[in-house]
C-alpha atoms as a printed R data frame, in Angstrom:
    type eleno elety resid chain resno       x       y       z
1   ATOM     1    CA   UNK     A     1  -2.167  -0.790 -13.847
2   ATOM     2    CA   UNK     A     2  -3.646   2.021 -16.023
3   ATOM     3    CA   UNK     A     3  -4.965   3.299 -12.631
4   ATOM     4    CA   UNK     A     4  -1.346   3.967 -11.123
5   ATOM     5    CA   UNK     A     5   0.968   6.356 -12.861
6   ATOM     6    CA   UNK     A     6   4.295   6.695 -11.635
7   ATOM     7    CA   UNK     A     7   5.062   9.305  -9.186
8   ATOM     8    CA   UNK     A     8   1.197   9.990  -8.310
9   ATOM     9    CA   UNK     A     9   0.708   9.832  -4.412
10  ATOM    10    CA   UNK     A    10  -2.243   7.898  -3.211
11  ATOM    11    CA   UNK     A    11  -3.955   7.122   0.348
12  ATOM    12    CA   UNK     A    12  -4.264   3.580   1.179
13  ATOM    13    CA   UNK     A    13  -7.783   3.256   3.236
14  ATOM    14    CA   UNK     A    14  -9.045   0.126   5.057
15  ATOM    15    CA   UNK     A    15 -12.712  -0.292   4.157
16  ATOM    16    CA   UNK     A    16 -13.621  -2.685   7.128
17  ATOM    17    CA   UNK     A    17 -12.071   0.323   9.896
18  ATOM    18    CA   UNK     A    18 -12.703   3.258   7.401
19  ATOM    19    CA   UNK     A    19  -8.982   4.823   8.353
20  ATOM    20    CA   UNK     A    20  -6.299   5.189   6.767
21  ATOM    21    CA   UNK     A    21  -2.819   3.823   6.492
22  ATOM    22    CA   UNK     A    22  -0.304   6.148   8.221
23  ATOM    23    CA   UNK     A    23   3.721   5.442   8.331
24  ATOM    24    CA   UNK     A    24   5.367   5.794  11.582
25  ATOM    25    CA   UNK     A    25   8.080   8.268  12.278
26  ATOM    26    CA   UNK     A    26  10.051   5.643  13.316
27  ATOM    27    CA   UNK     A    27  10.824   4.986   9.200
28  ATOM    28    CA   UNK     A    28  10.016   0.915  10.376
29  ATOM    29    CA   UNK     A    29   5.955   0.729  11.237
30  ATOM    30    CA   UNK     A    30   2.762   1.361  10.367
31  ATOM    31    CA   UNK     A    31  -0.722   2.191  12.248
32  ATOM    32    CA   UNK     A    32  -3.890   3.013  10.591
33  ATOM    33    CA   UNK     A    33  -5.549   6.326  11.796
34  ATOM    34    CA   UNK     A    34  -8.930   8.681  10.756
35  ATOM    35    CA   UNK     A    35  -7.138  11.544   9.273
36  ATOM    36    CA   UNK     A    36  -5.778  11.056   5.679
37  ATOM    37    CA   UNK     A    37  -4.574  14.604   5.444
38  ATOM    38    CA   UNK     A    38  -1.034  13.845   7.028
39  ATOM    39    CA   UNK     A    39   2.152  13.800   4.986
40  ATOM    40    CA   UNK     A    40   2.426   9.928   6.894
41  ATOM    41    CA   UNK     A    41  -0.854   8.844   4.793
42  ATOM    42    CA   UNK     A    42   0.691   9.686   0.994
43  ATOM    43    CA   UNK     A    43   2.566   7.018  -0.518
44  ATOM    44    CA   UNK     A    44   4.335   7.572  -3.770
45  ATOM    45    CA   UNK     A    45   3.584   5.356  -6.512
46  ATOM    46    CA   UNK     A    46   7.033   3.823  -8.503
47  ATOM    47    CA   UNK     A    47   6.106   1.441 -11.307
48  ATOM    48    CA   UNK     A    48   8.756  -1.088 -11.716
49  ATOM    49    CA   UNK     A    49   8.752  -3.683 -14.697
50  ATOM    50    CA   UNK     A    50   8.741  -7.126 -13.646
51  ATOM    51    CA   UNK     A    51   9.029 -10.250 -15.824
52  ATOM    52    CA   UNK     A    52   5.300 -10.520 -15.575
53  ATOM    53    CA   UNK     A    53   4.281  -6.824 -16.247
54  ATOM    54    CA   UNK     A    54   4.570  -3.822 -14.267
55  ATOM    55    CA   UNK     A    55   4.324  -3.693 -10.558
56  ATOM    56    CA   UNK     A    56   4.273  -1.337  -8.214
57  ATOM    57    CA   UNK     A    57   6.270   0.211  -5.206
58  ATOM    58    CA   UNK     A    58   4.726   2.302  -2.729
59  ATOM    59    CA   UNK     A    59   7.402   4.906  -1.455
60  ATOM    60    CA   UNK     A    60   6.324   6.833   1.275
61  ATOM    61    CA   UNK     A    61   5.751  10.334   1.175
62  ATOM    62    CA   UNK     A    62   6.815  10.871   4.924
63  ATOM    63    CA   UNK     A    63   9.920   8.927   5.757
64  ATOM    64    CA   UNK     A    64  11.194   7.545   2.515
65  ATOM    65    CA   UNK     A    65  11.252   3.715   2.717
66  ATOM    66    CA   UNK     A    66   8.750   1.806   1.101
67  ATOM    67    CA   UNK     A    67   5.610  -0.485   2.241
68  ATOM    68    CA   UNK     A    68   6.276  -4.399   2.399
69  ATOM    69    CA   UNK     A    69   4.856  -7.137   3.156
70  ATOM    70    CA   UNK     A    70   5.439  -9.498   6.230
71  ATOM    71    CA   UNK     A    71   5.047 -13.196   6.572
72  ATOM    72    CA   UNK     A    72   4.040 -12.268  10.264
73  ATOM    73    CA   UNK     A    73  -0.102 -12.345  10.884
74  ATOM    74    CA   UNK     A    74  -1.706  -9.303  11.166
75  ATOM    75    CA   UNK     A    75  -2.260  -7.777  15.242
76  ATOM    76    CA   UNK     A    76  -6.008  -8.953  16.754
77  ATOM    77    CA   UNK     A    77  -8.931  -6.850  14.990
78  ATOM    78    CA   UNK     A    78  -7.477  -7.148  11.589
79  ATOM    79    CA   UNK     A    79  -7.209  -9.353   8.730
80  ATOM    80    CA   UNK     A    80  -4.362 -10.520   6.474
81  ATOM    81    CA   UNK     A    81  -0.510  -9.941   7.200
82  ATOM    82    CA   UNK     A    82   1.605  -7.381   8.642
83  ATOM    83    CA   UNK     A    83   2.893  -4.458   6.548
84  ATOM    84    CA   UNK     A    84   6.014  -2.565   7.424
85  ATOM    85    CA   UNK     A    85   8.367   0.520   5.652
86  ATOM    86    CA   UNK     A    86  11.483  -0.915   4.651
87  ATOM    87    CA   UNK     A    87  14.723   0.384   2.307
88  ATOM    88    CA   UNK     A    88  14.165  -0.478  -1.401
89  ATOM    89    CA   UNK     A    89  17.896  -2.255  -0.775
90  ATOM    90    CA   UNK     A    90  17.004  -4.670   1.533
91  ATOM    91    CA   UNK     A    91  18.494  -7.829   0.704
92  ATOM    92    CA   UNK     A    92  14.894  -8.638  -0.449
93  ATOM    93    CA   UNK     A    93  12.437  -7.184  -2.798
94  ATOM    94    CA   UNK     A    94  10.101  -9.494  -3.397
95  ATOM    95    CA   UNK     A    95   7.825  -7.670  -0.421
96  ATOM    96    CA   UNK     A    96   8.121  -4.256  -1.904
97  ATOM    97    CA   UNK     A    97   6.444  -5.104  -4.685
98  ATOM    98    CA   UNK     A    98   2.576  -4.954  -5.552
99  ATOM    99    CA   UNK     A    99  -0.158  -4.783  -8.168
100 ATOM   100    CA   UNK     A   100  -3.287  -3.845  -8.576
101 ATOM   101    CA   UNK     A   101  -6.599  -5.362  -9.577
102 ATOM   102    CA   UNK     A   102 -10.090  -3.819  -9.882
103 ATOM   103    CA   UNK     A   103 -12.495  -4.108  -7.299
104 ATOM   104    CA   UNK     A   104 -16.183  -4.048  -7.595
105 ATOM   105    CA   UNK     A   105 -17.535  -0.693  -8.549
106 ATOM   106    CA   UNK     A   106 -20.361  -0.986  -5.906
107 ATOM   107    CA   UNK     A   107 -18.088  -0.907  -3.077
108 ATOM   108    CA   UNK     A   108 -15.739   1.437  -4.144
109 ATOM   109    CA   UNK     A   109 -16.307   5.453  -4.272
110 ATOM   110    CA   UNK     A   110 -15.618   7.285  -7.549
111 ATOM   111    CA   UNK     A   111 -11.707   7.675  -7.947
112 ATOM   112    CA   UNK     A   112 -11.581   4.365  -5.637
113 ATOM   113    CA   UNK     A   113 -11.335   1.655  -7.482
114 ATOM   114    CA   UNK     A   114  -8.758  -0.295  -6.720
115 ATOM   115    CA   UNK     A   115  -7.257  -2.633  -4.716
116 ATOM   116    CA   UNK     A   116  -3.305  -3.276  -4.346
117 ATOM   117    CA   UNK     A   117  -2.482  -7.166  -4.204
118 ATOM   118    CA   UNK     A   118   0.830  -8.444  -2.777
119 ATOM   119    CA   UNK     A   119   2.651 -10.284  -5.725
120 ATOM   120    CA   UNK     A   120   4.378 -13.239  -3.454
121 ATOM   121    CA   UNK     A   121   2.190 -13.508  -0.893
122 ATOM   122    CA   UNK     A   122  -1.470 -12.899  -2.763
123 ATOM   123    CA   UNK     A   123  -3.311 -10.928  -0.134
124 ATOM   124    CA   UNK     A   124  -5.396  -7.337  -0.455
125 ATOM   125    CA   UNK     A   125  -4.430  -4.435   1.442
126 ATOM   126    CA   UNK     A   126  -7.001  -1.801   2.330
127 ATOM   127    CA   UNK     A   127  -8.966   0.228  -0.230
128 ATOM   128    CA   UNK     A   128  -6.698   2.369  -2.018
129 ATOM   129    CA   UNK     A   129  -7.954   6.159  -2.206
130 ATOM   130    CA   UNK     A   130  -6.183   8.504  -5.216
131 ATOM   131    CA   UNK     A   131  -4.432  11.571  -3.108
């Protein structure tokens, strides 16, 4: 968790499609696109203590709501589940939250190395890039 500090924006990138997470302006969706230098791209980091450690919340920079997790299948061409923005008071939280683990330092660049981990549901996102 030393990785994250609260407040610090970072870039989530998918290594398999080498884009990068963007939120849509519709505060609900998200699409992953080539440019990283959008305002969409940034997500704030918000530690939040947990009864197992800290966690994290990823607040985006663009629209305000914050990236959880689905229990809906990714769309054709990628892997894992659905992500969506969604108000930190929806009636659940368990989806906002996240943590990080280290990935291997031979496929990650400098300043790269980690990868955020869905508490509940135990899947990787993309490559997360510091912004």
């Amino acid at each position: 968790m030393e990785q994250f500090h609260h407040g610090q924006h970072v870039r989530l990138r998918s290594r398999v499609h080498g884009t990068y997470l963007h939120a849509d302006e519709d505060g609900h969706g998200v699409n992953l696109r080539v440019r990283w230098e959008s305002m969409n791209a940034a997500w704030a980091v918000h530690r939040h203590p947990g009864e197992d450690g800290q966690f994290l919340l990823l607040h985006s920079a663009a629209y305000g709501h914050y990236l959880a997790a689905t229990d809906v299948p990714a769309p054709p061409g990628h892997r894992g589940l659905r992500v969506e923005q969604r108000d930190y008071d929806h009636p659940e939280v368990e989806p906002l939250v996240w943590q990080d683990s280290p990935s291997s330092p031979s496929s990650s660049p400098p300043g790269r190395s980690c990868l955020p981990f869905h508490v509940r549901l135990g899947f990787p996102t993309p490559c997360c890039g510091r912004g």
